[in-house]
VEXDREN-2710 file (C-alpha; in Angstrom, 1 decimal):
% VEXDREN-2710
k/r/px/py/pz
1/UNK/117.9/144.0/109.3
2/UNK/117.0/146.4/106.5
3/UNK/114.2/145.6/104.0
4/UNK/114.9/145.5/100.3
5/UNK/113.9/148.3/98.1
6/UNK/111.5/146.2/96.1
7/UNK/110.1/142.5/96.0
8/UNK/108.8/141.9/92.6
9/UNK/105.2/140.1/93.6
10/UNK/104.4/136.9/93.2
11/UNK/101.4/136.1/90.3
12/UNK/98.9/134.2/90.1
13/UNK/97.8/131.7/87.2
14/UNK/94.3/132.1/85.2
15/UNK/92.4/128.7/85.8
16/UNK/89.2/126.9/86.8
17/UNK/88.3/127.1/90.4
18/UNK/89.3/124.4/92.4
19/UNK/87.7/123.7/95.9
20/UNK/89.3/122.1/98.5
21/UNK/90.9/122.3/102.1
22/UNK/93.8/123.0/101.0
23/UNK/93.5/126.2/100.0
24/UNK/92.6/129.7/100.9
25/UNK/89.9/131.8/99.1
26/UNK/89.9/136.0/98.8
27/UNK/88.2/138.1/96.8
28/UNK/90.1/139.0/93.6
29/UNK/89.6/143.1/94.4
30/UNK/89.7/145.7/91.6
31/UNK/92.6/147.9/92.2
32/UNK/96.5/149.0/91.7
33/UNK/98.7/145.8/93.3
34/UNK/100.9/147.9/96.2
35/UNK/103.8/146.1/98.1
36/UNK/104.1/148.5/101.3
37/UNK/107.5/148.8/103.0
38/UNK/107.7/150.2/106.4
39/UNK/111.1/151.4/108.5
40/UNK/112.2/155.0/108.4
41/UNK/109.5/155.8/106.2
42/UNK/106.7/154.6/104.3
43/UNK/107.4/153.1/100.7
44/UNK/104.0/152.3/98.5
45/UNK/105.6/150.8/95.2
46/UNK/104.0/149.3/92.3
47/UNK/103.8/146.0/91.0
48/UNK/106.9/146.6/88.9
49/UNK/109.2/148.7/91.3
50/UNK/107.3/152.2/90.6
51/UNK/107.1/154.4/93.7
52/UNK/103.6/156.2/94.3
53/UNK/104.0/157.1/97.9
54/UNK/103.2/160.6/96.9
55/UNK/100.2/159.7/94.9
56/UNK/98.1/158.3/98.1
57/UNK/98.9/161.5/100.4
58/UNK/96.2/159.2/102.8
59/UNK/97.9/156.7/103.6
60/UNK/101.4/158.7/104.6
61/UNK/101.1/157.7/108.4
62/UNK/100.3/154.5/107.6
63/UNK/101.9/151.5/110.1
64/UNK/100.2/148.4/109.5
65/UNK/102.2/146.2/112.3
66/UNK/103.7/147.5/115.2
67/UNK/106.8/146.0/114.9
68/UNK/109.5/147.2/112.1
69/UNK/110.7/147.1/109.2
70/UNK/107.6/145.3/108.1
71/UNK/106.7/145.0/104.2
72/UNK/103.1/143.9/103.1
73/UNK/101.7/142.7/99.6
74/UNK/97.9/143.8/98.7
75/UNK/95.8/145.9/96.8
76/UNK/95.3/149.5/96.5
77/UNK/91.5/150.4/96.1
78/UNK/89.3/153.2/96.1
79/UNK/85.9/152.9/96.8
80/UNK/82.7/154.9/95.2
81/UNK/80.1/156.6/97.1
82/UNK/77.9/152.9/97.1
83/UNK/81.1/150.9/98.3
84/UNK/81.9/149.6/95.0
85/UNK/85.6/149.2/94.5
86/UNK/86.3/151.5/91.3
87/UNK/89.3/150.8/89.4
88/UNK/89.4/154.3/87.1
89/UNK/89.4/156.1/90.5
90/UNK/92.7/154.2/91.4
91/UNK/94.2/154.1/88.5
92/UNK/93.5/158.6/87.5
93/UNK/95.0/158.9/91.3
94/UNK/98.2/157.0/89.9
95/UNK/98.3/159.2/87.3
96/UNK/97.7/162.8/88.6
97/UNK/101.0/164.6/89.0
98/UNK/100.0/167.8/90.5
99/UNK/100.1/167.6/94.4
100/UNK/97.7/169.7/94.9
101/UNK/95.0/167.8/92.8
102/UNK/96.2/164.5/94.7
103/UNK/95.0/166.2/97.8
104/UNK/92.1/167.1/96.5
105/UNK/91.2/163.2/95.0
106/UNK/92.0/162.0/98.4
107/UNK/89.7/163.8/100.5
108/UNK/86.9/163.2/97.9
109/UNK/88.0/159.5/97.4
110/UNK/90.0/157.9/99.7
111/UNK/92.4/154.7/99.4
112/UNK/92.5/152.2/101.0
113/UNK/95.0/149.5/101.3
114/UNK/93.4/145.7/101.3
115/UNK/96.5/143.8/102.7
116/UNK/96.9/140.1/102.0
117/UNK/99.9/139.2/103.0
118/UNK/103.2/139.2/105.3
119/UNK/106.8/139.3/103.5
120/UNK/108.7/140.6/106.3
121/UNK/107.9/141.4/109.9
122/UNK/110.1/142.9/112.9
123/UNK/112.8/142.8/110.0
124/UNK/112.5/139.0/109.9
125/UNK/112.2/137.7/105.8
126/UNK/109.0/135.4/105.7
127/UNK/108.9/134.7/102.2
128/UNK/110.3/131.2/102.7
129/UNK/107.2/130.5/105.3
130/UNK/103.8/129.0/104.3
131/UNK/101.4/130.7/102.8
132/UNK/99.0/129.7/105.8
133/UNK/102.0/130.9/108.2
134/UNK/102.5/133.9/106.9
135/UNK/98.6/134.4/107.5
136/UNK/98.2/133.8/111.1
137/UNK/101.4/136.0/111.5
138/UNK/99.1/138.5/109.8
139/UNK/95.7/137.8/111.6
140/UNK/97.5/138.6/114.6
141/UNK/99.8/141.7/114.0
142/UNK/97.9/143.6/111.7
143/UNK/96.3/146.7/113.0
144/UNK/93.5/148.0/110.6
145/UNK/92.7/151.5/110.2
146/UNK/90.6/153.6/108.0
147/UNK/93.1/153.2/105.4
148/UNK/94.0/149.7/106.1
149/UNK/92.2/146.5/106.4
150/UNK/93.0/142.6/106.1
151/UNK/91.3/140.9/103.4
152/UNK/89.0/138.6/103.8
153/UNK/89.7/135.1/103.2
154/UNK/88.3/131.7/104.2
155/UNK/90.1/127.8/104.2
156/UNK/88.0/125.3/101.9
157/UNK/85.5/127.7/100.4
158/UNK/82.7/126.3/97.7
159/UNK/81.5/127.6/94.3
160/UNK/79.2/129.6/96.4
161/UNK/82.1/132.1/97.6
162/UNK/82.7/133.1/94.4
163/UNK/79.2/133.8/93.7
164/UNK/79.3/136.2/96.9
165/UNK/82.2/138.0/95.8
166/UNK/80.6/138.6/92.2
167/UNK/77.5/139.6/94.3
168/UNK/79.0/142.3/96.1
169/UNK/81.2/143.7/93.0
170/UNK/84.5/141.8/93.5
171/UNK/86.7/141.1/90.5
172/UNK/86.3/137.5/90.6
173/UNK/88.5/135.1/93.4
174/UNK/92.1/134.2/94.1
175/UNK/92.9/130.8/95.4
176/UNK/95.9/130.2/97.3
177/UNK/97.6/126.5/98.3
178/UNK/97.9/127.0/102.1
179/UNK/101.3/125.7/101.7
180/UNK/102.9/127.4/99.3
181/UNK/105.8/129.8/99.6
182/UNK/105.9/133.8/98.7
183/UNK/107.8/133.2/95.4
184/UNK/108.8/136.8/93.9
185/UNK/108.3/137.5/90.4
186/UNK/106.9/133.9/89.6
187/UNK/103.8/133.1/87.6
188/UNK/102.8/130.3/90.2
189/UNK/100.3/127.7/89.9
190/UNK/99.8/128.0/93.2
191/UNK/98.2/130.9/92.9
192/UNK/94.9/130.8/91.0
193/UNK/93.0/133.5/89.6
194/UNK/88.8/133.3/88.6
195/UNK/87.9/136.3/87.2
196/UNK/84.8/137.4/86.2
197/UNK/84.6/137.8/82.4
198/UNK/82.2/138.9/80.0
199/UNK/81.7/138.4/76.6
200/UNK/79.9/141.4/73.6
201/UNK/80.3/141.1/69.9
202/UNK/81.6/143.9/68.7
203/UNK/82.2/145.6/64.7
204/UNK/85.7/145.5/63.5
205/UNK/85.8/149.1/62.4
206/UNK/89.6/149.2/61.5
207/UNK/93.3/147.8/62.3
208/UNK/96.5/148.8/63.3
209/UNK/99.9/146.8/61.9
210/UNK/103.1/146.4/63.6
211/UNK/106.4/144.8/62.2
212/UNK/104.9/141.3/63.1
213/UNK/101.9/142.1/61.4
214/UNK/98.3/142.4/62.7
215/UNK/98.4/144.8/66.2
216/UNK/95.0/145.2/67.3
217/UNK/91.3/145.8/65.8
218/UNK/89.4/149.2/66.3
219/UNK/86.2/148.2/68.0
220/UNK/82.5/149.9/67.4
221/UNK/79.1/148.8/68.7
222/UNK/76.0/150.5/67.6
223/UNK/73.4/153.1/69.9
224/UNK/70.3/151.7/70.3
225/UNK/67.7/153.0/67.7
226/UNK/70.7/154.2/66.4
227/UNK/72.8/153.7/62.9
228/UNK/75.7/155.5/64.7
229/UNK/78.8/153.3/65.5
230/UNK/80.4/154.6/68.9
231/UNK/84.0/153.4/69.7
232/UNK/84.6/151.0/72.0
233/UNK/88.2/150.5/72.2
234/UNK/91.1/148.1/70.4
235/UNK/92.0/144.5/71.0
236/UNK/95.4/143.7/70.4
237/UNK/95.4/139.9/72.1
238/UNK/93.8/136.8/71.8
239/UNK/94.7/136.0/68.3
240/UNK/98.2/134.1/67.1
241/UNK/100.8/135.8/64.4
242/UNK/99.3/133.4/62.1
243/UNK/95.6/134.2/62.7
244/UNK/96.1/138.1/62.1
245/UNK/97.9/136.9/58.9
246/UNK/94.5/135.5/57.8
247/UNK/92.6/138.2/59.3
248/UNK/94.7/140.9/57.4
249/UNK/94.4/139.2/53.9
250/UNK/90.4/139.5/54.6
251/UNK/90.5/142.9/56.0
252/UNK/92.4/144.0/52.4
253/UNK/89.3/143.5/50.9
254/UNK/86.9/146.1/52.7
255/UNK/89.4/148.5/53.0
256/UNK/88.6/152.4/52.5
257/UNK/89.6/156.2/53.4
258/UNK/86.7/157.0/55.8
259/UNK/86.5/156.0/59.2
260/UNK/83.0/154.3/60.4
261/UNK/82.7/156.3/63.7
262/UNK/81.4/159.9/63.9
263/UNK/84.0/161.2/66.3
264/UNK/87.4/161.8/65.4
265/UNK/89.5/159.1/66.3
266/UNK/93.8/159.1/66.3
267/UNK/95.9/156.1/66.1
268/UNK/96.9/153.9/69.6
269/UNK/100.1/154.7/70.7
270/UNK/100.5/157.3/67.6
271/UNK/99.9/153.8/65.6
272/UNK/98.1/154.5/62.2
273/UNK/94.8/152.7/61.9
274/UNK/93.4/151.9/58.6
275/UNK/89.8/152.0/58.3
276/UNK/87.2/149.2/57.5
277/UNK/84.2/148.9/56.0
278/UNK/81.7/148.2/59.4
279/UNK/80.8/144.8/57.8
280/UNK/82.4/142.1/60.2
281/UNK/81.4/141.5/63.7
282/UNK/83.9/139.6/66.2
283/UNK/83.2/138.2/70.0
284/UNK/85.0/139.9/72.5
285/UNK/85.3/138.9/76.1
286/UNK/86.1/141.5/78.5
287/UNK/86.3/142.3/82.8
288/UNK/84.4/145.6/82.3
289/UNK/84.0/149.3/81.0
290/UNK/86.3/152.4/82.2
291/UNK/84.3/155.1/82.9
292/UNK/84.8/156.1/79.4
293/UNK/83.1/153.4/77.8
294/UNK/85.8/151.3/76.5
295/UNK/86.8/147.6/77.2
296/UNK/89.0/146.9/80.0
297/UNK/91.3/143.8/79.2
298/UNK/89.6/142.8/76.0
299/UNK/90.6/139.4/74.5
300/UNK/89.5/138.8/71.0
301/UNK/87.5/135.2/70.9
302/UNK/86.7/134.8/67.0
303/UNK/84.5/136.1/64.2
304/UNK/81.0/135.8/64.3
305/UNK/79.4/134.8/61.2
306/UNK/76.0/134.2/62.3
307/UNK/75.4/137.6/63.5
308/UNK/75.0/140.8/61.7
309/UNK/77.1/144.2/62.5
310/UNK/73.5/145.8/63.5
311/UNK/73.0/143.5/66.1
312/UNK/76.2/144.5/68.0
313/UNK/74.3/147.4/70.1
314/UNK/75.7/148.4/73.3
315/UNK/76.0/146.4/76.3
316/UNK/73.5/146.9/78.7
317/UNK/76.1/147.6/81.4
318/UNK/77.5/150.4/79.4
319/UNK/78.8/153.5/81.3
320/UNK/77.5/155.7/78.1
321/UNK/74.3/157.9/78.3
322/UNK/73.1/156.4/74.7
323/UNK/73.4/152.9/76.5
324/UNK/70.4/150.4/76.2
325/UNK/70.0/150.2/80.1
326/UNK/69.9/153.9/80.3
END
């Protein structure tokens, strides 16, 4: 039997952790989602269809199970020199076109493919196969390499697993009913994820529209000992059509020409921003920094009127030189 091209993954549901027997705990690992298909060839594709085979030159002799086709779900992750999984690393390999400099990244970084699961083995379509038998299949048939491993996962885990995985740098946890069934494409609530959020309050600094109205808020925070806003990115969810409607009638009021930030700054996605006055400051909750010191996955979470725009200093965890931990 031939495998299919792709298999859109299945996706988990945000939630509250629940703790019982009945499900499966993993880390939730900070990396590029890969589906590997194995029969001729290798096939690493992305989360939605994209090949990148020739992006992990690393991984080309890659055969996770002895017996083929086989096609895995997982993770794609590349690891720093302390063992911390580092998503910019990942996600700048995904991105480099020139061969050359892909060989080059994966001799100074290499991937790693954290496998969590079995969709077809010796040509046989599991999908329609527990979620706990699709495991023990794996458990027993995977054969871990250097740039493959089986991730680690444990039956009727406690709060205290996902403090471990926070402890030792994980994203946050994905729990998983032990008898559920791969469903491709589908949002499942059998699948839940915990991540580990954040939360720094952040000047609005500026806006971008689009044909629905509000698009996203230019971010700043200030250096410490500082009066020097330094952009920290744009947030384009976490607020309804209505409440950028009431946002953009307050934001008409402290408009002007200049831009807040010393550095020269272009529009998102060519988007024109118009500039603010640095007056109002707004919570943002976020997973973490890119190595350039802006928020990953930032969610806008209200305006702050009990705190002033010169208390929104950089976080302590920021990657930037000027930062207060530094």
């Amino acid at each position: 039997m031939s495998l299919p091209r792709f298999v859109p993954p299945m996706l988990a549901t945000p939630g509250p952790p629940v703790w019982s027997d009945e499900f499966l705990y993993e880390p939730k690992w900070d990396g590029l989602r890969c589906l590997a298909f194995k029969e001729d060839c290798l096939r690493l594709m992305s989360r939605n269809g994209r090949e990148m085979t020739a992006h992990f030159p690393e991984l080309a002799g890659l055969n996770c199970l002895r017996q083929t086709p086989w096609a895995v779900d997982g993770e794609l992750v590349i690891f720093d020199e302390s063992g911390q999984a580092v998503f910019d690393l990942v996600r700048n390999r995904n991105l480099t076109i020139t061969p050359a400099r892909r060989a080059r990244m994966a001799d100074e970084h290499p991937a790693v493919l954290i496998v969590f699961d079995l969709l077809y083995h010796d040509g046989i379509n599991l999908m329609d196969k527990t979620l706990q038998e699709r495991r023990s299949l794996l458990e027993r048939h995977l054969q871990p390499g250097p740039h493959v491993v089986l991730s680690p996962a444990t039956v009727g885990a406690g709060p205290e697993f996902h403090d471990v995985v926070l402890h030792y740098g994980c994203e946050g946890t994905m729990i998983k009913k032990l008898d559920s069934l791969y469903q491709p494409g589908k949002r499942s609530p059998y699948w839940i994820k915990v991540r580990n959020v954040k939360e720094t309050d952040c000047v609005i600094c500026g806006y971008t529209r689009n044909p629905q109205g509000l698009a996203s808020m230019v971010l700043g925070q200030y250096r410490p000992s500082s009066e020097t806003l330094l952009y920290v990115g744009r947030v384009g969810t976490g607020f309804s059509t209505k409440d950028g409607a009431t946002l953009l009638e307050f934001f008409n009021r402290i408009r002007t020409e200049r831009s807040p930030f010393s550095e020269r700054l272009d529009g998102g996605n060519g988007d024109i921003t118009t500039w603010l006055k640095p007056l109002i400051v707004c919570r943002i909750e976020y997973l973490t920094w890119t190595a350039n010191g802006l928020l990953r996955h930032p969610v806008f979470r209200g305006i702050r009127t009990d705190k002033t725009p010169a208390e929104c200093i950089l976080a302590t965890d920021h990657p930037s030189a000027g930062g207060a931990g530094q």
